[in-house]
N, C-alpha and C positions, 0 to 999 in steps of 0.2 A: 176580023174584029166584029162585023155584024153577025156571023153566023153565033159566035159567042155569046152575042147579048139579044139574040131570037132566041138559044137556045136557054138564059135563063128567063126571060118572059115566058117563054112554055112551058117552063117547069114545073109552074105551078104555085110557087112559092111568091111571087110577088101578088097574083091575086091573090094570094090569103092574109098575104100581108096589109093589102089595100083592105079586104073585107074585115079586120081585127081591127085597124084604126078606125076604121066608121061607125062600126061598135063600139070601139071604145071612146068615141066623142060623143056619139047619142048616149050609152050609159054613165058616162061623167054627167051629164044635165042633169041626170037622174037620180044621182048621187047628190048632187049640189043642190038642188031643191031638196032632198028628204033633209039633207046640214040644214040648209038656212032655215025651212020653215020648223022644222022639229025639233033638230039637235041641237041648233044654235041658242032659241029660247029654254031651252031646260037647260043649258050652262049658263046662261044669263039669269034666271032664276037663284042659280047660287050665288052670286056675286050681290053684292050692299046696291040697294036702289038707286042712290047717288053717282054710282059708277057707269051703268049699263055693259056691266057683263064680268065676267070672270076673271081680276085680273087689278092692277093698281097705277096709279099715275105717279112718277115720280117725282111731278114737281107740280103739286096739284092747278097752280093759274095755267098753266101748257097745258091743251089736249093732247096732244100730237107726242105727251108723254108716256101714253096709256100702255101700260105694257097687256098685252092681253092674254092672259092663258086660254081661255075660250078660243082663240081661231086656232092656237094650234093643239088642242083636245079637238076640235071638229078635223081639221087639216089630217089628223094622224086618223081619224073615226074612217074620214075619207078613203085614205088609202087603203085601210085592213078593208073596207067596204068592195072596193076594188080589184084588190089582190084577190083576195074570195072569189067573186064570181068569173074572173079570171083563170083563175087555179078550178076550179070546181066545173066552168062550161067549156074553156077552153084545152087549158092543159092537161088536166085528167080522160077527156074524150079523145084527145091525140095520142097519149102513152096508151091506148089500149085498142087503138086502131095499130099502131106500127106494133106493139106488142103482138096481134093476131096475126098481120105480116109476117111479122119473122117469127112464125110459129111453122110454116107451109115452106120456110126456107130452111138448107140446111146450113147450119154454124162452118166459120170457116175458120179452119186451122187457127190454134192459138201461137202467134210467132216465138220463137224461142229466145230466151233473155241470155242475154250479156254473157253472165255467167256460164248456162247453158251451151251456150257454142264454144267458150273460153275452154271447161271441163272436155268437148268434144273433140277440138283438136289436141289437147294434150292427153287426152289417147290416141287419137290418132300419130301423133311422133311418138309416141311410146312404143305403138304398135310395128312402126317404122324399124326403129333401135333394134328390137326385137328382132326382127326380122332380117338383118344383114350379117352375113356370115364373120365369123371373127376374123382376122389375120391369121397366117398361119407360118410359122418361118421357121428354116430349118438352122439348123446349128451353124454358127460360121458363115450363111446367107442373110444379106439384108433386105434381098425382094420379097415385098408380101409375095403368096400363096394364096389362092383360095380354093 
């Protein structure tokens, strides 16, 4: 049971996984400042003064009715902001690191489908059939011959 879980802590994979979420909590702050102080006021900007921001109160005496479109146009801004540098620093430098890997290795057999093996042995008993001598009986005798 230990040897198993040294042998995935060596592998490599959980520090990288540890090094991707640390990055990815310092780059969300970074993300989350450029929303609030940038993106947040230019969606607020299009909404009526009276409102403060993007979006409408359904029962105007209620705050706490404010429907907002602004947090989730920034909320969605966030993400595509995220994904990106994710896709672009992480992902794409990894698909062409294992990509150069298995450039120096050779491809291993493609296993053969269902089908494949189904068509294989029914020549194979075919070739069987073929292969065994008929019966051979004489007149008047009920014992094969062969």
């Amino acid at each position: 049971m230990f040897k198993g879980f040294r042998d995935f802590i060596l592998r490599g994979n959980v520090i990288e996984l540890a090094t991707a979420v640390i990055i990815g909590g310092a780059f969300t702050a970074i993300v989350t400042a450029i929303s609030d102080k940038i993106i947040n006021p230019l969606i607020a900007a299009v909404g009526s003064p009276d409102m403060g921001g993007l979006g409408f109160r359904i029962r105007p005496e209620v705050e706490a009715t404010f429907v907002d479109f602004g947090a989730v146009i920034t909320a969605a801004i966030n993400f595509l902001i995220v994904a990106a540098v994710v896709y672009f620093v992480i992902v794409m430098p990894m698909n062409k690191v294992n990509e150069l890997r298995k450039r120096g290795v050779a491809e291993d057999e493609v296993p053969p489908t269902a089908e494949e093996l189904l068509a294989e042995i029914r020549d194979l008993m075919a070739q069987g059939n073929q292969q065994q001598v008929p019966d051979q009986r004489v007149d008047g005798d009920d014992t094969p011959r062969r």
